[in-house]
Backbone bond lengths (Angstrom), bond angles and torsions (degrees), N, CA, C in turn:
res aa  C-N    CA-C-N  psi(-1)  N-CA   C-N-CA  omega(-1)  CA-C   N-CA-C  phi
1 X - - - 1.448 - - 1.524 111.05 -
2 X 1.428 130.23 -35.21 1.035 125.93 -175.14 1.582 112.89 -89.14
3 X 1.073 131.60 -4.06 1.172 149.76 -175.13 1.587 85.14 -92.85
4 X 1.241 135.07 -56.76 1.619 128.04 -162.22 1.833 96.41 -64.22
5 X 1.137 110.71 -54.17 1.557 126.29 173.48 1.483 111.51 -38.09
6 X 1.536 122.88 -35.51 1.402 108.27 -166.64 1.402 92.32 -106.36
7 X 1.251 135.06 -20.02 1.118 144.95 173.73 1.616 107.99 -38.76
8 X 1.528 108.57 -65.66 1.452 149.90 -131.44 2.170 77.89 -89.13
9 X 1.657 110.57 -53.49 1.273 93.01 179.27 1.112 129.18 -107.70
10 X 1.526 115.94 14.17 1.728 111.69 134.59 1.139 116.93 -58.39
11 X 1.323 129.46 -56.38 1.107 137.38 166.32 1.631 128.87 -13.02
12 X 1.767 101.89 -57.79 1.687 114.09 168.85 1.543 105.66 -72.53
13 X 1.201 104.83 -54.47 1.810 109.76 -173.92 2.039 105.10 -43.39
14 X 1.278 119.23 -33.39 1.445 109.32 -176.37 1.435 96.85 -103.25
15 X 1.388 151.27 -39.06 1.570 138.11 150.62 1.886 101.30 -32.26
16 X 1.059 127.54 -40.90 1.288 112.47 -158.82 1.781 102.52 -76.90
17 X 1.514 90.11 -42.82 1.652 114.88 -179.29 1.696 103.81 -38.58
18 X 1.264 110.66 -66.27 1.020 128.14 -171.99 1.319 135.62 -50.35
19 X 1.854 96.97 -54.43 1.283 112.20 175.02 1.794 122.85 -61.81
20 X 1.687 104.14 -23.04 1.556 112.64 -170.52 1.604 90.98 -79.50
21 X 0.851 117.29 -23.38 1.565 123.31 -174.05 1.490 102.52 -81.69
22 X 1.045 146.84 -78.92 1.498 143.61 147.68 1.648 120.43 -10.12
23 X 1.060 106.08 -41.55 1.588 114.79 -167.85 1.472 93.79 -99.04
24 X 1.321 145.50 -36.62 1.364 138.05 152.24 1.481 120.42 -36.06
25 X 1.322 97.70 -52.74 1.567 104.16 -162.30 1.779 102.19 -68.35
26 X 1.586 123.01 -39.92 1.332 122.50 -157.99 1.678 99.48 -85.12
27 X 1.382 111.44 -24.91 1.003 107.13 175.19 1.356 114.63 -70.86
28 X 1.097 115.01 -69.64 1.650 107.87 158.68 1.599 131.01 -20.18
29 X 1.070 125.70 -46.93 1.266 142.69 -176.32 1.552 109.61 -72.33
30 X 0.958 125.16 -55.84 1.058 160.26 136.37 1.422 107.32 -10.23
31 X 1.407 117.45 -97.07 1.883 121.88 -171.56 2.025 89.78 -63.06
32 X 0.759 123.00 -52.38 1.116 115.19 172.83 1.648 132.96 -20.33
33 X 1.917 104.13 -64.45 1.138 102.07 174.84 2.202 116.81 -83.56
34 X 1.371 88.62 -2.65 1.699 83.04 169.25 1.532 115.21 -89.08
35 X 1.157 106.68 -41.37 1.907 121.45 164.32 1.778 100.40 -38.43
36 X 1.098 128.37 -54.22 0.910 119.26 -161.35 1.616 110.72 -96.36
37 X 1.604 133.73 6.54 1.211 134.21 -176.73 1.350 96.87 -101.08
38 X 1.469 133.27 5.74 2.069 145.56 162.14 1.484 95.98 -95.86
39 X 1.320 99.73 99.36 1.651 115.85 155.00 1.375 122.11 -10.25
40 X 1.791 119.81 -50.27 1.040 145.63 -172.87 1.423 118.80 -73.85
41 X 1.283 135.32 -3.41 1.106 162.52 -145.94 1.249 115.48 -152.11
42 X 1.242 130.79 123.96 1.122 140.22 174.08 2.000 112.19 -154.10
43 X 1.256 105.96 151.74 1.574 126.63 -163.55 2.342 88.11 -87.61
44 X 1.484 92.55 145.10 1.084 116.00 -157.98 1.704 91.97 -124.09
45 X 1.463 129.31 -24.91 0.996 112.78 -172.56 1.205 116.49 -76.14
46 X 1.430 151.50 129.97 1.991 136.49 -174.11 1.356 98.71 -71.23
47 X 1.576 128.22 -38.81 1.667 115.18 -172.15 1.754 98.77 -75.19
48 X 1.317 145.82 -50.88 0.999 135.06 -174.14 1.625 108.86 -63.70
49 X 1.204 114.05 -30.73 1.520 104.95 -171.97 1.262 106.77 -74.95
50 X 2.028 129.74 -16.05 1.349 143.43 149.42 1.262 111.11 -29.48
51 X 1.801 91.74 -86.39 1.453 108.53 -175.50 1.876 121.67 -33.51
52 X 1.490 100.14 -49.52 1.367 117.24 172.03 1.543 116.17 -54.82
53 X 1.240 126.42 -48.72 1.182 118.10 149.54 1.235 153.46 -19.14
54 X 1.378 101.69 -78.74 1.579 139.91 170.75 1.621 104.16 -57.83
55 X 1.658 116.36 -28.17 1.642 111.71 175.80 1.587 97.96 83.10
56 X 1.654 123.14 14.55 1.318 125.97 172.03 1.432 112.50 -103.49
57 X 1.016 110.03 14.40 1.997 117.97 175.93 1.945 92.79 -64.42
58 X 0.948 116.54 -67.82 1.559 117.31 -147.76 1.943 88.87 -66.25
59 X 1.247 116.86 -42.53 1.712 111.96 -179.63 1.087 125.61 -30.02
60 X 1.574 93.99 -74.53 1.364 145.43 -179.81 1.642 101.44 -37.69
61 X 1.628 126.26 -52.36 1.043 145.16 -160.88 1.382 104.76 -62.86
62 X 1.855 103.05 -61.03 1.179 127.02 170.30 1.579 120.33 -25.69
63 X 1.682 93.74 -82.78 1.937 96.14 176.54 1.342 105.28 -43.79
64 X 1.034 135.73 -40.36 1.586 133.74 -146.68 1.730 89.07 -80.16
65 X 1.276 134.54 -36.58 1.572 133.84 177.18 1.355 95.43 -61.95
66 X 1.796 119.88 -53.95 1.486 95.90 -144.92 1.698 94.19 -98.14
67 X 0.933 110.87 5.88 1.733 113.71 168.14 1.986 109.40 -58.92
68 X 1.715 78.20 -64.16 1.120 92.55 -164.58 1.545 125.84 -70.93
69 X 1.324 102.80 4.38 1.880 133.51 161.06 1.284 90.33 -79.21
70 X 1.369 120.07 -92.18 1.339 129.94 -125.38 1.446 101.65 -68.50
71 X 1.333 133.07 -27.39 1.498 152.42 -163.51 1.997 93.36 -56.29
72 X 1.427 89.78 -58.89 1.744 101.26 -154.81 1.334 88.73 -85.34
73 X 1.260 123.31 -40.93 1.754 111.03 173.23 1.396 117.76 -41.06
74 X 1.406 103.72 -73.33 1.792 105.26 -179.12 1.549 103.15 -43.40
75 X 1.567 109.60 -56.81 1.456 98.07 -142.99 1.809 86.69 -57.37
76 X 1.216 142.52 -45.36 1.169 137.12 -179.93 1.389 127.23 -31.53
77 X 1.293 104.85 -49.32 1.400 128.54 -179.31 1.306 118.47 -53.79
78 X 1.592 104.73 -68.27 1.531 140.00 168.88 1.292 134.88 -42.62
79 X 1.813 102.36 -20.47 1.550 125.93 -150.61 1.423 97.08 -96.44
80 X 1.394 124.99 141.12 1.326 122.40 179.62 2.099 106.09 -95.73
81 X 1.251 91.37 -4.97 1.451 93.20 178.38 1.609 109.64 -94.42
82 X 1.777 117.79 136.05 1.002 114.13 -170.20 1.616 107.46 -86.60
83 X 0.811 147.90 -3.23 1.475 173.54 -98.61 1.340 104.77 -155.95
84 X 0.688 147.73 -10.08 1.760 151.45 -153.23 1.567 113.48 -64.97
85 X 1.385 144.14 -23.66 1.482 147.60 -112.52 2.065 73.82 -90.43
86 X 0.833 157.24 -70.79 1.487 156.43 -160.88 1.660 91.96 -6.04
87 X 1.419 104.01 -63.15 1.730 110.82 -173.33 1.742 123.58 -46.03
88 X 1.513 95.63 -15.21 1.326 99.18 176.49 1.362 129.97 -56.17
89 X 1.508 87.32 -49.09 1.464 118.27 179.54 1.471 119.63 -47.17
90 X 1.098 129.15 -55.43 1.557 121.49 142.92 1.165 130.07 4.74
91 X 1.501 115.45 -75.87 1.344 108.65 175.58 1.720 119.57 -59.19
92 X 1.045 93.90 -30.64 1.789 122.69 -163.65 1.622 98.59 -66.77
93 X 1.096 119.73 -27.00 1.540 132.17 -173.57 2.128 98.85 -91.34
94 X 1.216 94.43 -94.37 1.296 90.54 172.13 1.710 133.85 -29.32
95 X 1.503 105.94 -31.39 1.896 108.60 -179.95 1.814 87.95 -78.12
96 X 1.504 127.07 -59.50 1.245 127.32 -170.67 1.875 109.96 -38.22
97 X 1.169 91.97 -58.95 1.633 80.64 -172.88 1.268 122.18 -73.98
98 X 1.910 112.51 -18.61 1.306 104.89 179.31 1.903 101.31 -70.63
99 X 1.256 108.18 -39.20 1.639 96.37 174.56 1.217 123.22 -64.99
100 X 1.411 115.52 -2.86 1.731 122.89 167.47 1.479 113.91 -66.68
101 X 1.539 99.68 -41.86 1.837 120.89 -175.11 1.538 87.39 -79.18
102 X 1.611 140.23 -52.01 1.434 98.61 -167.11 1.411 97.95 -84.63
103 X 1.452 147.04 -1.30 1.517 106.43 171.52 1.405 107.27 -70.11
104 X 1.347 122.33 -50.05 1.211 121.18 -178.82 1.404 126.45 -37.56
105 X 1.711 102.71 -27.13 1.561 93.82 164.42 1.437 125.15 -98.81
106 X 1.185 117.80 -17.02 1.676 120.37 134.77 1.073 114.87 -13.89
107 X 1.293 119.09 -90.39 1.426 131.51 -161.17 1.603 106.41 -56.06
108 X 1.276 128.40 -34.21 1.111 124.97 177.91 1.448 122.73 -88.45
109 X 1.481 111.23 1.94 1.464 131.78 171.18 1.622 103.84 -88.85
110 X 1.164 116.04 -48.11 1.480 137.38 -174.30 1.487 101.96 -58.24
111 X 1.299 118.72 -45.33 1.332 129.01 -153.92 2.121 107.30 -67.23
């Protein structure tokens, strides 16, 4: 039973991992390309204003989700240490700030 229990909240801890990472990125992607369809508004980053260019923003976005899954999955999987949760954090970093960049473009949509 307690084995199902720790199972059950690794289990949430990498759904949670994941999802902030997913839900960062679309949000981002997302306020991004409406931020930028107001004249008044324009993207400041030079690699996104690339990507945006080139029509490689939405790709680009892509790998970077399932990278940033599959990376901490395996290594999880793969890992002979039962201890591992540090790797989580990864995703947990990258979804946070990308949802930093879409409030920020919120707010400047809002404005």
């Amino acid at each position: 039973m307690e084995s199902a229990i720790q199972m059950s909240t690794k289990t949430w801890r990498e759904l949670f991992s994941y999802s902030i990472l997913t839900l960062g990125t679309l949000g981002d992607y997302v306020s991004t390309h409406v931020g930028l369809s107001f004249e008044n508004l324009f993207e400041i980053n030079p690699l996104t204003i690339q990507l945006v260019a080139m029509r490689m923003w939405l790709p680009v976005n892509l790998v970077l989700v399932m990278l940033g899954i599959a990376i901490p999955f395996l290594i999880i999987r793969l890992s002979a240490e039962e201890n591992n949760r540090f790797v989580l954090s990864f995703p947990i970093v990258h979804g946070v700030i990308r949802l930093s960049a879409c409030v920020w473009n919120c707010s400047l949509i809002l404005m």
